[in-house]
ZAMARGU-4260 file (C-alpha; in steps of 0.2 Angstrom, whole numbers, plus 5000, padded with zeros to 4 digits):
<rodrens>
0) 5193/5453/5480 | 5179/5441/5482 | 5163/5447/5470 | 5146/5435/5474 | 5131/5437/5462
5) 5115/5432/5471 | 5098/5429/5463 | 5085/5419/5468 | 5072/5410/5454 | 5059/5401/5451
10) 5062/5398/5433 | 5074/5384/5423 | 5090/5396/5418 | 5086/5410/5411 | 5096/5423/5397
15) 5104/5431/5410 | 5106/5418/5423 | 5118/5408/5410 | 5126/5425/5405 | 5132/5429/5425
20) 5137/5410/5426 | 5149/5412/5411 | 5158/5427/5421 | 5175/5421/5427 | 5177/5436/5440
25) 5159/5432/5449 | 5154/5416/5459 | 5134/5415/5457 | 5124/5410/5469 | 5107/5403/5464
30) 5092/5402/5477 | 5079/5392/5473 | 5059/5390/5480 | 5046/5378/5480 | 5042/5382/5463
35) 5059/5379/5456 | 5061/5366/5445 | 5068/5349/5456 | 5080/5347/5441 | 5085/5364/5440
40) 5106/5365/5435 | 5118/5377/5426 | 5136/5376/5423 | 5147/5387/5437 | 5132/5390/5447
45) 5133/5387/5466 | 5112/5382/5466 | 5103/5381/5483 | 5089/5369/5481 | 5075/5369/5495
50) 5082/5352/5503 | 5098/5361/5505 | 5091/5374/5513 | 5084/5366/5525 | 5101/5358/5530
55) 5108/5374/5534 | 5114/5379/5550 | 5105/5397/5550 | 5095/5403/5562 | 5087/5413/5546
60) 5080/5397/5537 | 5068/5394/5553 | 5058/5410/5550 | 5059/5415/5532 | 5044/5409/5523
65) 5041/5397/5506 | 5037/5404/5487 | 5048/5422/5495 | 5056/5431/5489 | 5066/5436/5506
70) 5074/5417/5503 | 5087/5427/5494 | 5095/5432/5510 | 5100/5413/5511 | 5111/5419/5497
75) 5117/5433/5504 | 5123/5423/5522 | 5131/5411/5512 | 5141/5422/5500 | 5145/5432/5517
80) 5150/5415/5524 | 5164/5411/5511 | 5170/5426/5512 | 5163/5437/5500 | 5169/5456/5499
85) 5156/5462/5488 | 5139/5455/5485 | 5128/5460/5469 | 5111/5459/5470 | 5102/5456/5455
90) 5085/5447/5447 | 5083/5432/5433 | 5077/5443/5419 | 5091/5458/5420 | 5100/5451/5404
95) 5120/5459/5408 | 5127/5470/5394 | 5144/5469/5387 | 5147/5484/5397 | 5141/5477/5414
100) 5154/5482/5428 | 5154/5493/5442 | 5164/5508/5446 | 5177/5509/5461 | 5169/5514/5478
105) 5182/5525/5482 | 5188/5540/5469 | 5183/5556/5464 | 5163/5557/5455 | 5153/5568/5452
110) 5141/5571/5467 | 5122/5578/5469 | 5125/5592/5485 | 5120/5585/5501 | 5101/5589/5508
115) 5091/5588/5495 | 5077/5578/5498 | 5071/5565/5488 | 5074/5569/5471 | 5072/5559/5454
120) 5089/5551/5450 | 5083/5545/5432 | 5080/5564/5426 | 5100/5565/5425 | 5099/5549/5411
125) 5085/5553/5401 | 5073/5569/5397 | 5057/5553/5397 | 5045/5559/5410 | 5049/5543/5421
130) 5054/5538/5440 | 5060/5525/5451 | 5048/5515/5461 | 5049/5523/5479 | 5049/5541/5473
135) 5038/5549/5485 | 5019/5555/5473 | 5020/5571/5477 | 5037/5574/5468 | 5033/5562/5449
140) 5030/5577/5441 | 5044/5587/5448 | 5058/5593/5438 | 5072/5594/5446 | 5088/5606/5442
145) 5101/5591/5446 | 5114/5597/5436 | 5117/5612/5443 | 5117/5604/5460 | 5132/5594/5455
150) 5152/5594/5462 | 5166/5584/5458 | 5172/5577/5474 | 5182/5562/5482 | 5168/5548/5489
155) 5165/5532/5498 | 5152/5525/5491 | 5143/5511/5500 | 5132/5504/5487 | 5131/5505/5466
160) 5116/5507/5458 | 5115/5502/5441 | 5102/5508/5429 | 5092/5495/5416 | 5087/5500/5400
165) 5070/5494/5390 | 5058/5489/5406 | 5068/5500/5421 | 5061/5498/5439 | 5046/5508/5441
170) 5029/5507/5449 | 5013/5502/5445 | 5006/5521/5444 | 5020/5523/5429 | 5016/5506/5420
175) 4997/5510/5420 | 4996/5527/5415 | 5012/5526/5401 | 5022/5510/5404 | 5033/5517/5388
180) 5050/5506/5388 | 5065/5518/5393 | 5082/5517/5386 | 5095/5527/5398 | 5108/5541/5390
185) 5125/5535/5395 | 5133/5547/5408 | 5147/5547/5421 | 5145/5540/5437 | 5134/5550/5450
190) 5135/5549/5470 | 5123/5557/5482 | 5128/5564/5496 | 5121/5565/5514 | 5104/5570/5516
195) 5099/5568/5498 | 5088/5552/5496 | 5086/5540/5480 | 5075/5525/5480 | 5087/5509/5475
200) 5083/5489/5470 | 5087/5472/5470 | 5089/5472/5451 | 5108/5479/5449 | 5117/5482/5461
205) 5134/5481/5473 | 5137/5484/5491 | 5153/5481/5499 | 5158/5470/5515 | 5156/5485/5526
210) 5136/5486/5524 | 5132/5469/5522 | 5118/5469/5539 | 5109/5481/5528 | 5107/5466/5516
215) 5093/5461/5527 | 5075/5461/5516 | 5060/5464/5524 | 5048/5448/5526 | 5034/5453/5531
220) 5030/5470/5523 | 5021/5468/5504 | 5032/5461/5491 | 5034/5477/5480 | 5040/5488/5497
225) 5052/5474/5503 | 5068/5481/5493 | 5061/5497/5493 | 5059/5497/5511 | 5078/5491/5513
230) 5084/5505/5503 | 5077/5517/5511 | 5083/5510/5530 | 5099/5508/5524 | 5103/5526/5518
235) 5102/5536/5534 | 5113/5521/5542 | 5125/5523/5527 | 5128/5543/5529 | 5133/5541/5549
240) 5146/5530/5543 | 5151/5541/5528 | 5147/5530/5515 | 5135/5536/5501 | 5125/5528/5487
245) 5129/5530/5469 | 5120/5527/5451 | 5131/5520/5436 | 5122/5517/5418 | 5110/5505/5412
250) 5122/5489/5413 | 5109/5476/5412 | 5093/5476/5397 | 5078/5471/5408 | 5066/5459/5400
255) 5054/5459/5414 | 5046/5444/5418 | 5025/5442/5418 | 5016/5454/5432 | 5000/5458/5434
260) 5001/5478/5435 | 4983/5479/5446 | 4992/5469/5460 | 5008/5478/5459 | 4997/5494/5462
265) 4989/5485/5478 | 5007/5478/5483 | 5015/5497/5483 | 5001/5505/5492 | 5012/5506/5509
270) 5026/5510/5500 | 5016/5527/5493 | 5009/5527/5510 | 5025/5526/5519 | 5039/5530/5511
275) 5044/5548/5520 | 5039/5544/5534 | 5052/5531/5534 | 5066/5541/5532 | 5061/5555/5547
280) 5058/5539/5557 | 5076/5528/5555 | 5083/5547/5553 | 5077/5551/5572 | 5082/5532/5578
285) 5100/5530/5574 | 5115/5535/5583 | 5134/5535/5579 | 5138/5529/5594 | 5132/5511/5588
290) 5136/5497/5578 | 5128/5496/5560 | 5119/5480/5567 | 5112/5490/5581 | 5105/5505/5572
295) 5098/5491/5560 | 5089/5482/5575 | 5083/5499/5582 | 5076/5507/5565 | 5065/5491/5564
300) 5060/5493/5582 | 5055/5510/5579 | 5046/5505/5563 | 5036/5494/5573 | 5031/5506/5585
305) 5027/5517/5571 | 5013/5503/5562 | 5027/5501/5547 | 5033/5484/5550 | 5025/5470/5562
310) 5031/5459/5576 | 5036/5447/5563 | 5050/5455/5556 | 5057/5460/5573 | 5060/5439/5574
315) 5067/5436/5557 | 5077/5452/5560 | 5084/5444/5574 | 5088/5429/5566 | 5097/5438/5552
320) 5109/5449/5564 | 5111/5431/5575 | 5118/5424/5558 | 5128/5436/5556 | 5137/5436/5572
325) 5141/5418/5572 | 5149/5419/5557 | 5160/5433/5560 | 5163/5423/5576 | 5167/5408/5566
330) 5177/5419/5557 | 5189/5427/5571 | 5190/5406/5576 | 5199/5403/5561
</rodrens>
């Protein structure tokens, strides 16, 4: 099985970028901006400068944007062009532990019942009062009784999640009012079924060939929403199919690069804003009936109608399911 990392920086190698490139079971792919270093190199790193970039033959690198960080998906259709099975998704500062692996996707776990709602994932690895950026306001002060609303059952899952311990990704709300670092309990694998909703990053995690539309960033939207966004598109697509999303321990240590909170806060505001809605939207849209590519292209469509997303995104979505089609056509050619 093929397993691609993909990050994109703008830094010289970092901790955790040399770490990754020292795995032999990973190929890692490098994206890099305008503000990379021209010099920029590592050992067993498969590095996309700008000027390659702009020698490839996507449809994508017409319509994404400079100093993005939706240049990542340059990474993705790459790593999906040689054939990847499984792309990890992770960020220049998420230093890997020892123990940094993913589970199977398909065996028996334990599992949070279906229909619950959003709920706060982090409350089964820690008693901290702490929550993952996306969590809807209205439920940060919630406790809910997860345990009790586990089974042990056989799943698919679609997409890993793994946890990071010291600076974990929360939003600005949590990093102004506490900002305490958090350092997750260890605990067995968790999967949520159908109908019961987690926000999940960019910063640790896996998704297998199956998904891989659903790789697709948001450009357009505020930076802090982008992968938010994605997760929470992807979820209702994930459940028609049967697949669901899982959370495995803190497997990376994050030593968060320099933001300024205040314009975090600014960059979440849709995210508070929008973030329910969202899910009734895409919910109401989809249709089993269609491709994963087609419920992708129509839960933007009816985002757009809905003053989510803006007619921007509908192109770069387009050249993004575009890409993807002539590859798997280049594919079935060989």
């Amino acid at each position: 099985m093929k397993k691609d990392i993909v990050i994109t920086s703008i830094f010289n190698p970092t901790e955790a970028v040399i770490l990754f490139s020292k795995m032999p079971d990973y190929q890692l792919i490098v994206v890099g901006d305008k503000k990379t270093p021209i010099d920029w190199h590592c050992d067993n790193v498969d590095f996309i400068s700008v000027h390659q970039q702009e020698t490839l033959k996507f449809e994508l690198t017409k319509s994404l944007p400079y100093n993005h960080y939706c240049r990542k998906m340059l990474g993705y259709l790459i790593s999906i062009s040689n054939g990847a099975d499984y792309i990890i998704d992770t960020d220049d500062d998420n230093i890997p532990k020892n123990n940094w692996i993913f589970p199977a996707f398909e065996s028996k776990f334990d599992c949070v019942e279906a229909n619950q709602g959003f709920i706060n994932v982090y409350q089964l690895y820690t008693k901290q009062k702490i929550w993952p950026r996306g969590l809807p306001l209205n439920l940060i002060a919630k406790q809910f009784d997860l345990e009790n609303l586990i089974n042990s059952k056989n799943c698919k899952v679609g997409i890993w999640q793994g946890l990071a311990d010291e600076d974990p990704d929360v939003d600005a709300i949590y990093r102004l009012t506490s900002d305490v670092p958090c350092y997750f309990d260890e605990r067995d694998p968790v999967v949520l079924d159908k109908g019961t909703i987690s926000p999940f990053n960019t910063q640790n995690t896996i998704i297998r060939k199956e998904l891989f539309a659903l790789l697709y960033l948001p450009t357009y939207v505020t930076f802090r929403f982008t992968d938010i966004l994605r997760g929470l598109i992807a979820q209702p697509i994930m459940w028609l199919y049967d697949y669901q999303l899982g959370f495995v321990n803190a497997t990376v240590v994050q030593k968060r690069n320099p933001h300024d909170y205040m314009k975090d806060f600014v960059s979440e505001i849709p995210m508070y804003e929008y973030t329910e809605k969202v899910i009734d939207v895409v919910t109401r849209t989809i249709s089993i009936d269609k491709s994963i590519e087609s419920n992708l292209y129509d839960s933007y469509d009816s985002l757009l109608k809905a003053d989510i997303v803006s007619a921007n995104e509908m192109k770069t979505l387009e050249a993004w399911l575009t890409d993807l089609k002539n590859i798997e056509s280049a594919d079935k050619a060989h």
